[in-house]
N, C-alpha and C positions, 0 to 999 in steps of 0.2 A: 830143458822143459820150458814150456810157453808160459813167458812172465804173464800174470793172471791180473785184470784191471777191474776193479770193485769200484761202483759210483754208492758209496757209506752215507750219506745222507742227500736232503732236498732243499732247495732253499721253503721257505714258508710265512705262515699268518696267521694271525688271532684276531679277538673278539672284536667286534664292532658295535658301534653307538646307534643306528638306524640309521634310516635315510634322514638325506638333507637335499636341499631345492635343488630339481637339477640345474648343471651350469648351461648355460648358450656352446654354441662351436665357437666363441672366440674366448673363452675364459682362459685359453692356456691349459697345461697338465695342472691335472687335479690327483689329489690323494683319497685312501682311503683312510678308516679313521688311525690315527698315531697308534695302538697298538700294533697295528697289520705291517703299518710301515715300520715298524722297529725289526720285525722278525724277517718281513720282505729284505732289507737291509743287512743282516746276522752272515755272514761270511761263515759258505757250508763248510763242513767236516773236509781233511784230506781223499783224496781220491788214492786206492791202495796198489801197489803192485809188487809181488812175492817174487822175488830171484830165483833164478834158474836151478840154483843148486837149495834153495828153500831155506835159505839161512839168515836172509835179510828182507826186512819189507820197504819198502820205496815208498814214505809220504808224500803225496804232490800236493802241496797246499793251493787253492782256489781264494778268488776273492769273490765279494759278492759282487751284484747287476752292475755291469757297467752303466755309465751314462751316456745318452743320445747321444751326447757329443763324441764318445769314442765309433759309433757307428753311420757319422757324419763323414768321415775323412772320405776322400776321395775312390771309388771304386770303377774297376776298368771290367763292364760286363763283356767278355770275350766267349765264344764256341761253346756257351753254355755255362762257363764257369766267370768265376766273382774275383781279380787280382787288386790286390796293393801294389801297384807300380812303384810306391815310395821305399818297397822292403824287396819287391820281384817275389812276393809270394801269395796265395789264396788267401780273401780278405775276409779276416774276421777277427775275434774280440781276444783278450788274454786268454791262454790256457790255463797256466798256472803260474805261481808267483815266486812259491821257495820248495825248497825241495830238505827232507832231511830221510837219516836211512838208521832203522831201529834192529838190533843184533835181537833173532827168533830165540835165543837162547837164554840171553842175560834181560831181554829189555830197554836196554841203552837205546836212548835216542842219539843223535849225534845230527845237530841242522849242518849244512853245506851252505859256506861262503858265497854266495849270488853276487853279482852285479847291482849296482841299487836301481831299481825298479823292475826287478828283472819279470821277461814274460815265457817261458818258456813252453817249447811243445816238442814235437818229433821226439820224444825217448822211449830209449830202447836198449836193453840190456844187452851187453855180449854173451855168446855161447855158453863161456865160462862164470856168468855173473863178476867177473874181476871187475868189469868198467860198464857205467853205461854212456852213450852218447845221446849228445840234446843240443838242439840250438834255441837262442837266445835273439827274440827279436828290441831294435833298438828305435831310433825313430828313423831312420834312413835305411837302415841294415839288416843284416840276419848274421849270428858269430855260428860257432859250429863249437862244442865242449866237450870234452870225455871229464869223467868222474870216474878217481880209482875209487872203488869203495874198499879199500882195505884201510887208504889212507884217509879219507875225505877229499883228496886234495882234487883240485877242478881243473885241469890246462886246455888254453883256447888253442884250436888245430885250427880256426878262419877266422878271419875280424873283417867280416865284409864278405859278400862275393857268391853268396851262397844262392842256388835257384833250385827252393824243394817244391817246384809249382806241382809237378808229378811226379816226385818220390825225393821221400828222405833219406837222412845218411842212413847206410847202412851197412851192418858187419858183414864183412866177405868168412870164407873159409883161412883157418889161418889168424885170424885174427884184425886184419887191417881194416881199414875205412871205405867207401866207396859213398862218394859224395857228388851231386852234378852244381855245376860250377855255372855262375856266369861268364860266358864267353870274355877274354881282356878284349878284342878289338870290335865289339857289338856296335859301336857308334852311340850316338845321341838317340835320346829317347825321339821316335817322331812326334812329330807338330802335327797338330792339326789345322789344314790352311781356312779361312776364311773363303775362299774363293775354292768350290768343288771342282773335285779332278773331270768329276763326269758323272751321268746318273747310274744309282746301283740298276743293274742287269741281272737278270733272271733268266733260265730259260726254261722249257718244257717241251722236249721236242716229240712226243707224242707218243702212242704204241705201248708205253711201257707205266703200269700204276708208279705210284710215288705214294705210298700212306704212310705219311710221318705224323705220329703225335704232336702235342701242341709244347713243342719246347720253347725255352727262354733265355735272354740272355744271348742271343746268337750274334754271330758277324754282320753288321749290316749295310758295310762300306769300305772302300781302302783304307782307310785309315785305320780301321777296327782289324785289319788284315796285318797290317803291318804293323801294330801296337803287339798284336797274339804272337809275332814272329817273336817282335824284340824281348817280351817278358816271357815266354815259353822255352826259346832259343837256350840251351844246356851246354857245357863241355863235362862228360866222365872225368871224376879227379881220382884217384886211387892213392891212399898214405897210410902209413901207420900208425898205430892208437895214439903215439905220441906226437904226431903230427908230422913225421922225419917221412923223407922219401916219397915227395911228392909226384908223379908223375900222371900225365895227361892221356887219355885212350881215346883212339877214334876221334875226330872232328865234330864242329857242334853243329847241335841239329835238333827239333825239339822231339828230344829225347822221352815217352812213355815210361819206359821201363828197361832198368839196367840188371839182368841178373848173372850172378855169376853158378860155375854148372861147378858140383857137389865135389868133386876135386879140384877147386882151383883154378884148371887149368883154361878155362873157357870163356866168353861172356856173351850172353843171349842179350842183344841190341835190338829195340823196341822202337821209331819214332814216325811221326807224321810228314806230312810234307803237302805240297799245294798240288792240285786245284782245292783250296778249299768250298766249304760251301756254308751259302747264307740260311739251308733249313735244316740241318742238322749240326750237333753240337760234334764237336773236336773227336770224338771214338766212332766218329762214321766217318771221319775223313780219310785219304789213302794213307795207307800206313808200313812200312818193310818188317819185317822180324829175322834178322840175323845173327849167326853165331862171328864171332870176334875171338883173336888167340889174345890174352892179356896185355899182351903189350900193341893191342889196337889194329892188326893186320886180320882184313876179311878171308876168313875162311869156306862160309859159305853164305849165300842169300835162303832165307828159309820161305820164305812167300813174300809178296809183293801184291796187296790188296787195295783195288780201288776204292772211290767213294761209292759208299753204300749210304747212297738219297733215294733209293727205293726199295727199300726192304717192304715188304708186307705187315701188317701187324703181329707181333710177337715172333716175326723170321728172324734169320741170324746169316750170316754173311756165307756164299760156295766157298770152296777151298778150305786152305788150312787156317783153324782161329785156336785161340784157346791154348798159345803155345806155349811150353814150361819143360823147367827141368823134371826128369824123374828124379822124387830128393832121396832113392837109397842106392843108384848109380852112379858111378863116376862123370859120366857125358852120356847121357842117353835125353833126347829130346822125346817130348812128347807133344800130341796133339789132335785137334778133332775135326773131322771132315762130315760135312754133312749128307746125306743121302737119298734127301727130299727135295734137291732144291733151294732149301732155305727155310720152305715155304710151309707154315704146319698144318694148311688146308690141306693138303696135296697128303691121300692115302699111303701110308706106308709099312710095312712091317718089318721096316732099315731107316731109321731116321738120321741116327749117325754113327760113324765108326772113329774108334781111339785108335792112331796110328803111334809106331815111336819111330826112328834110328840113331845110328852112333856115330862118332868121327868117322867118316871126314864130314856127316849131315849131307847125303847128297842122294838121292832116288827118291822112289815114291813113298819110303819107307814099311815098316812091317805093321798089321793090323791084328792089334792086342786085344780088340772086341768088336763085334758087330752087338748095336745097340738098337731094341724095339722102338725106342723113347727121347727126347732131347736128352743129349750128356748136360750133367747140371756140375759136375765137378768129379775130382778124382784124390783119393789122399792113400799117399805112403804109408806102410807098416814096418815098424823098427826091426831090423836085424833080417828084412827076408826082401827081394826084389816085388815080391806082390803090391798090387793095390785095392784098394776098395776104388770101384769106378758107380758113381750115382747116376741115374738117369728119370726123369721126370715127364708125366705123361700128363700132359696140361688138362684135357677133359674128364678123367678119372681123381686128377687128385692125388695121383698114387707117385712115390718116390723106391724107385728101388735102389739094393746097391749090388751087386756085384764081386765076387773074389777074382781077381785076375790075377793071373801065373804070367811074370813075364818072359822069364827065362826059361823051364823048366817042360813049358808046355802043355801042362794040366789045362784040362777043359776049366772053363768059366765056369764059376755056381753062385746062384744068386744066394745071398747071406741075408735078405730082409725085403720085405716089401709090405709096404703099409699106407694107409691114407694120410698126408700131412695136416688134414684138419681133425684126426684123430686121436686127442691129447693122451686119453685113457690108454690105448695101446701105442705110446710113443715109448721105446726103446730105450733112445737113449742118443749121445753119441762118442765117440771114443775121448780120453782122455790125450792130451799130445805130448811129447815132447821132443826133445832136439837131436840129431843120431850124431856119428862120427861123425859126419861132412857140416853140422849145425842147422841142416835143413828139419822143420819141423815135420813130424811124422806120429800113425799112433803110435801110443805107446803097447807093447807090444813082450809078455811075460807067457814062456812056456807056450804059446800059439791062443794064448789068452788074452782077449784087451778088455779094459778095463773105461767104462761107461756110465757116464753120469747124464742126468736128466730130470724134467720139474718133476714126475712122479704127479700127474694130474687124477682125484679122483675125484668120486660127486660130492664126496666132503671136505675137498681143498689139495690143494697141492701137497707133496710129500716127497721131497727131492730123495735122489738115490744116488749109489755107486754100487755099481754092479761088476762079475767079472762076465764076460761072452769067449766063450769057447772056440775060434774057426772052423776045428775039424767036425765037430758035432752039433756045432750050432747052440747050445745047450748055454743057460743064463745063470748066475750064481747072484743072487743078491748079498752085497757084503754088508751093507749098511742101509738104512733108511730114519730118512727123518722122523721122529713121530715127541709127542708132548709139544705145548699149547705156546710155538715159537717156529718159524720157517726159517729152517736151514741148509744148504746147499753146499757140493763140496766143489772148490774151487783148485783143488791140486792133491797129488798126492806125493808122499813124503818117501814112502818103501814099495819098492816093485808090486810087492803082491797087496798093494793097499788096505794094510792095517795100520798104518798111521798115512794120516790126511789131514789137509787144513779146509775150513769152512768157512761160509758167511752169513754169519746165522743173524736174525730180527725176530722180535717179537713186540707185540701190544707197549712193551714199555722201553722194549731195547730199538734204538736207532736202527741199528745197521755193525755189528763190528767181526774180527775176524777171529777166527777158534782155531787150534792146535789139537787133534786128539793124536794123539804118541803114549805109547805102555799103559795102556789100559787107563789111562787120565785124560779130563778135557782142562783147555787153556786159553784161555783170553787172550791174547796179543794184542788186541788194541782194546782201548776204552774211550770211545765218542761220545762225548755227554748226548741229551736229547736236544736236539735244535730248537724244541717249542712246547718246554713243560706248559706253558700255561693250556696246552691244546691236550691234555692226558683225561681228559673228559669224557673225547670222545668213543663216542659207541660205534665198534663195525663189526657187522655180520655179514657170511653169505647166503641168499635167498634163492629159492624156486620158486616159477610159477608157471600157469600154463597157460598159452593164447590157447584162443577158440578153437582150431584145427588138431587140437591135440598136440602140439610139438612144446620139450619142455625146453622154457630159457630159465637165464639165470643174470645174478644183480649182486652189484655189492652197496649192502646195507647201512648209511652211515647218519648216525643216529645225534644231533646236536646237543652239548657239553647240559647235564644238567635237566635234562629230558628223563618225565619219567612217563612208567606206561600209561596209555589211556589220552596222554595230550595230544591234541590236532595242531599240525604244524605246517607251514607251508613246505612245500614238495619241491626240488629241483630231479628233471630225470634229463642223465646228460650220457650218451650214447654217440657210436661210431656203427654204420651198418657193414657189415661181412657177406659173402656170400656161401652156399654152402651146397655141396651133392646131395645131403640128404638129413632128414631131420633127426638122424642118432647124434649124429656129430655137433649140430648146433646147438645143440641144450648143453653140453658136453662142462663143465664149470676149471676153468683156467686159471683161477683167483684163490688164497688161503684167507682164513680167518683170523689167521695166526701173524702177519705181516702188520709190520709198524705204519702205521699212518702218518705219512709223510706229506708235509702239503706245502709245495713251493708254488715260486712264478706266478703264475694268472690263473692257476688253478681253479677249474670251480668247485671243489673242498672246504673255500676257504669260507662259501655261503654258509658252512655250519656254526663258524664263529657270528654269522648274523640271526641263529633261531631257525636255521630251514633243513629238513631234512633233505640228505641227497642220493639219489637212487642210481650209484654211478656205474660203469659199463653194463649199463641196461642191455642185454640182448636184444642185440635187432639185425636176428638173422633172415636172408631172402634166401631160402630153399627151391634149387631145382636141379632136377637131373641132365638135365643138358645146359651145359653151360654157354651154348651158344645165345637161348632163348631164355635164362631165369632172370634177365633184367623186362621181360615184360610184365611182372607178376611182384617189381619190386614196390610201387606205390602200395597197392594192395596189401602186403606181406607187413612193411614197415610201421601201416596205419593199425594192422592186429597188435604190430607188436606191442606198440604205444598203448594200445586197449588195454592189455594182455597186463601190462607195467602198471596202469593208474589203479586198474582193478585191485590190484595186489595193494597198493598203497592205503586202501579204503579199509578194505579186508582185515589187512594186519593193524591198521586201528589207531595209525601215525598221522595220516592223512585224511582231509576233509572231500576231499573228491575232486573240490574249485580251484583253491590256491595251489596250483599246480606250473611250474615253464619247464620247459625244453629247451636242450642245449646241445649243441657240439660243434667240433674244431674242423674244419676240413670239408672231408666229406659228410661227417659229421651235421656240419652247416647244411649245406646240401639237405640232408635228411631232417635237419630241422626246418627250414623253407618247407619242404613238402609236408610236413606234419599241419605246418599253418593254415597248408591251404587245400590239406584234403581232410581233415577232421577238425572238430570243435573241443578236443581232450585239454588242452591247453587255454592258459591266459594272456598269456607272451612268451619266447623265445630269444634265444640270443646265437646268432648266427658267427662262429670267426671263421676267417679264411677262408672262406668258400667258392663254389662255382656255381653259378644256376643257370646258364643259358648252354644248353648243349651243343647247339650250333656252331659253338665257336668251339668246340674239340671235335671236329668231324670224323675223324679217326682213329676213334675209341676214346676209351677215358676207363679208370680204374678197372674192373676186368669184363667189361663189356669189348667184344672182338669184333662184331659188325659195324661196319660204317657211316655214316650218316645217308649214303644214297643207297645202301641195302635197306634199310628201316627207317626210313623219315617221320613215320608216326611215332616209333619207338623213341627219337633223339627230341621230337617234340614234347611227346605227355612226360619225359624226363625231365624237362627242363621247368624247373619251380617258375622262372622268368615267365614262359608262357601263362603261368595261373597267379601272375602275380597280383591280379583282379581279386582274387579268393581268398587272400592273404585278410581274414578280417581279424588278427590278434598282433596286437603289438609288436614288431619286433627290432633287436638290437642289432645291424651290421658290425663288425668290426675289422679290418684290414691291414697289415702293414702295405706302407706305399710302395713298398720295394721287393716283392714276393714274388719268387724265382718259381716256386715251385710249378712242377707242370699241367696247365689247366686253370688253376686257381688265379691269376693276373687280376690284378688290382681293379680294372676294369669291371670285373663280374662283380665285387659288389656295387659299385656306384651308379651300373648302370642298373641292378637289382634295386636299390635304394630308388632311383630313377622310379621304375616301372608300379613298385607299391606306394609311392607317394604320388604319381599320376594317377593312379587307381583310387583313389581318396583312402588309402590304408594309413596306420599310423609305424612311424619308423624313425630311424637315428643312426645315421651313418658315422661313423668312427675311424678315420683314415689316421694311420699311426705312421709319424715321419723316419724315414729311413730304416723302418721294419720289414724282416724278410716273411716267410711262412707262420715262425714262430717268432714270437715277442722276445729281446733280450735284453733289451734296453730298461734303466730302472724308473725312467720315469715311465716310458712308457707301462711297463706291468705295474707301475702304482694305479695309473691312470686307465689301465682295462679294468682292473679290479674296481675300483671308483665306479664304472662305469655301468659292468653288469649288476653291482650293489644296490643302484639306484633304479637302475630298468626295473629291477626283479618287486623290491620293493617298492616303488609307485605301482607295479603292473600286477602282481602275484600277492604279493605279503600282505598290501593292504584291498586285496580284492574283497567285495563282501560275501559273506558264507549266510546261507539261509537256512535258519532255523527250525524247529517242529513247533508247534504254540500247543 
């Protein structure tokens, strides 16, 4: 069964003194006030994970925010991705620090002996729950560890040598290890010379589109070519738990993906190779997928895919992609062929077909479904060769799945089909576990699987577990969450699930995990609360309705000590969606019943300063064609904001004036535009954001025309153009090092640029060696600090005018 990962609480913050003078841009990190930072500082709750056979839970203790300085060390931006050259692995901060493993039946904790400072990540349970494996990064290194859990006891299988750039260890069938290694004779790291080989080349030789997104982090020279080889570059190791019978498979090569097929006896070899290229990231570049007999001798070549530097927006590569084992086969390969083209402009009522075959892997192979829709994935069902095959139709919105017969021959029948922004009638999805072979699969009782889901209705979340019938299609609900706590089921314990474990929260409990077995419930853990001093607070969830009639929805958080009838200043901090139609947008996703958890750079934390917060405010852009509903997004987002302040007045919390806007991302985005096409607002606080469209000329989050299909559309989108209109305060904020796609550090500075040329008033915040999101602990001292003081010089102490 699929070892289950619960994040049990958040980091967080308390009360505040008010504002203080702001600082200059050279004061250095600033803090918020010493409560906030005491609880910002509080090293969160274990991070949980239940064993296979549900007998043991796995604590991974965390520590809190690192320091800049651990996000300073050295980073090698390569094909898109972010390496530690000093470890050969993906660059980023501790996972976890110590590990201990608590018996489900007695309670015993029992901590496991670590290395002193240990950081560990990649773990992952064996089949049998007997051992798990983990490595261990050092300041040079990565070790490789099994843990028996029967005994505690820990043995290192590598001390050195390890390269999990694209995949960790992992348990083969059988029991053994399958680990990719750094090459012994890779040579010296290269140099980079002073003196250029030559200038980087491009070309574009005509005839053919190229619409690549605006990715980051790419190759941009030989030397960045030849860095990706050396840190990338893998040898397959294969040994046994105990670290004995080491032996090497197939030659190294940067290896994607190593898997081995459901007996044993096979192994599906995945890896890149040159030409590379300087506009798309490492998974467009040519790639082989072959099968491999285990002791490394090619059996056969499965496709051999060029570089894909012109796919169309939202294409997907001719030929075969998407290659895998069947996990309730011995050797049967599978995989998907497309039948458009690529291309999803391109009309079709065949988009793609799921193909398989067997040893020796060699014809065109057999075609297991023809599909109306893109295939989006495909999942095993325990004890029978069937699959459930999903396939997704981008401009409906609709996901269906599919029964597929592989052997047997039965016609296809489709088992579901529904809108995925459809929470109220969302199903569900199966529960997993591991079959003979260790391959995850559903789980699968009597021709029954059994189904868990959030259970969204217009009065909150209500998670479920359900059983679903195949033959009949027919639904049993077996359980559902109900009383004034959200809880969810996370595993089940007996086939026909009447005993299950959960993760249940509510208004006073964290986050911990529950046991019901014989008619009894069971706490298994007990996580204190991270932030009693924050039990004050008040949250609700709200409706309201914009103008056009469509209803949204808010979650209501009321500050500690607030009683009715007080006017308080407002924060409304939202992210805009889009959406087919307006049943689904009002549609409410959020409980009442869910602990209030407030970590990081939160802006939550505004209620420990006196402000109410009106957080995922709905701000849905409703249209039936998806092609065209980003013309109609200014428009839609400024009802929304109406729609939000109105309600604010209304229910009798808010004064109407002292009101900011807020959000992360795109979010940001949608707050610029708030600035500068209504007067709802006093100031704003912008993170991470994009505002000039221009510079994502093909496309940008689910808008699919181009920039030369619609040049007026990519203009009136762009906040930068109306950065003139911007006449409310606002706050930039950026890490300098923000991979993410579209968002580059540039868009806000040169945004900051454009409203401070405009005589608007503004404060850019570039945060050193920050990615998308903030992880650094000065830095999230010093956002916090930041939007505290915006808000209150700009919001809290705005003046509110009276009746006489």
């Amino acid at each position: 069964m699929r070892a289950s990962f619960i994040a049990t609480t958040g980091l967080a913050m308390v009360f505040g003194l008010g504002a203080t003078v702001p600082a200059s841009a050279q004061d250095g990190y600033q803090t918020p006030p010493p409560e906030v930072t005491d609880i910002v500082t509080r090293a969160p709750a274990p991070r949980v994970s239940i064993s296979p056979d549900n007998d043991l839970i796995l604590l991974m203790e965390r520590e809190a925010l690192p320091p800049v300085a651990d996000l300073a060390r050295p980073m090698e931006k390569l094909a898109g991705i972010r390496l530690d050259a000093s470890v050969n692995d993906r660059y980023g901060t501790r996972d976890f620090v110590g590990l201990s493993l608590q018996d489900i039946a007695t309670g015993e904790v029992r901590s496991i002996d670590l290395p002193a400072n240990a950081d560990i990540s990649d773990v992952a349970w064996s089949t049998d729950g007997s051992k798990i494996v983990f490595t261990n990064t050092r300041a040079d290194a990565m070790d490789v560890h099994v843990l028996d859990t029967a005994s505690g006891q820990v043995t290192t299988l590598m001390t050195g040598g390890v390269n999990p750039v694209f995949q960790s260890p992992t348990w083969l069938p059988g029991g053994s290890l399958l680990t990719l290694a750094i090459p012994s004779d890779r040579g010296e790291k290269p140099m980079e010379s002073l003196t250029p080989q030559g200038p980087a080349i491009q070309d574009a030789s005509g005839g053919q589109e190229a619409q690549t997104r605006t990715f980051q982090d790419l190759l941009e020279n030989p030397h960045d070519e030849a860095m990706f080889k050396w840190l990338a570059t893998s040898q397959p190791v294969i040994m046994d738990a105990d670290g004995s019978n080491i032996r090497m498979v197939g030659e190294p090569r940067i290896y994607t993906n190593v898997s081995a097929s459901p007996d044993g006896q096979y192994l599906l070899m995945e890896w890149i190779s040159e030409p590379f290229s300087y506009q798309v990231p490492w998974y467009r570049f040519p790639h082989t997928s072959a099968v491999f007999t285990m002791d490394g001798d090619l059996v056969s070549t499965i496709v051999e895919q060029p570089l894909a530097d012109a796919l169309p927006v939202q294409g997907v590569v001719t030929g075969r992609r998407s290659i895998q084992w069947h996990p309730g086969e011995d050797a049967m390969l599978m995989w998907v062929e497309a039948q458009d083209g690529g291309d999803p402009r391109t009309e079709s009522d065949n988009r793609d077909n799921v193909l398989a075959f067997e040893a020796p892997f060699r014809g065109e192979g057999r075609v297991l479904a023809r599909l109306e829709d893109r295939a989006s994935g495909a999942m095993g069902i325990e004890g029978t060769d069937d699959l459930i095959v999903y396939e997704y139709d981008r401009d409906t919105r609709e996901l269906r799945q599919t029964l597929v017969d592989v052997r047997d021959g039965e016609a296809a029948r489709e088992i579901g089909l529904r809108n995925i922004q459809d929470a109220y009638n969302d199903p569900g999805s199966p529960l997993m576990t591991t079959n003979e072979y260790g391959k995850y699969v559903a789980r699968n009782v009597d021709g029954k699987l059994l189904l868990t889901g959030s259970g969204a209705t217009p009065e909150g979340l209500r998670p479920f577990l359900r059983r679903f019938d195949l033959s009949t299609l027919d639904t049993e609900e077996l359980w559902r969450n109900s009383g004034e706590q959200l809880e969810s089921v996370i595993d089940v314990v007996t086939e026909d699930g009447s005993e299950f474990i959960t993760f249940y929260e509510s208004p006073t409990n964290p986050g911990n995990v529950k046991l019901y077995s014989g008619g009894s419930e069971q706490f298994l853990t007990n996580f204190p609360d991270p932030h009693p001093e924050l039990t004050g607070i008040k949250r609700e969830l709200v409706t309201y309705t914009r103008e056009d009639g469509v209803e949204l929805t808010a979650t209501l958080y009321l500050p500690p000590e607030y009683k009715e009838g007080d006017k308080v200043p407002v924060v409304v901090w939202a992210y805009p969606r889009e959406f087919n139609d307006a049943s689904t947008a009002g549609q409410n996703r959020d409980s009442p019943y869910r602990f209030t958890r407030i970590g990081g750079y939160s802006h939550l934390f505004f209620l420990t300063q006196g402000y109410a917060v009106l957080d995922r405010a709905s701000m849905p852009v409703v249209g039936s064609d998806p092609e065209t509903v980003n013309d109609t997004f200014i428009e839609q987002v400024v009802s929304n904001a109406q729609a939000a302040v109105d309600f604010t007045v209304e229910r009798g919390f808010g004064d109407g004036v002292r009101l900011g806007v807020g959000g992360h991302s795109y979010g940001a985005f949608m707050t610029a535009h708030l600035l500068a096409r209504s007067d709802l607002f006093r100031a704003g606080i912008a993170r991470s954001g994009a505002y000039n469209r221009t510079l994502t000329p093909f496309g940008f989050q689910a808008e699919r025309r181009i920039f030369w299909d619609t040049p007026e559309t990519y203009y009136r989108l762009s906040p930068f153009m109306a950065a003139n209109m911007i006449n409310e305060p606002v706050l930039f904020i950026h890490g300098d090092n923000d991979s993410n796609s579209g968002t580059f550090p540039q868009q806000s500075e040169r945004m900051f640029a454009a409203v401070k040329g405009t005589g608007g008033t503004a404060r850019l915040v570039m945060l050193p060696h920050e990615d998308h999101g903030y992880r650094g602990r000065e830095s999230v001292l010093h956002t916090l600090h930041e939007m505290f003081e915006w808000f209150d010089a700009h919001v809290k102490n705005a003046e509110v005018e009276t009746a006489e």
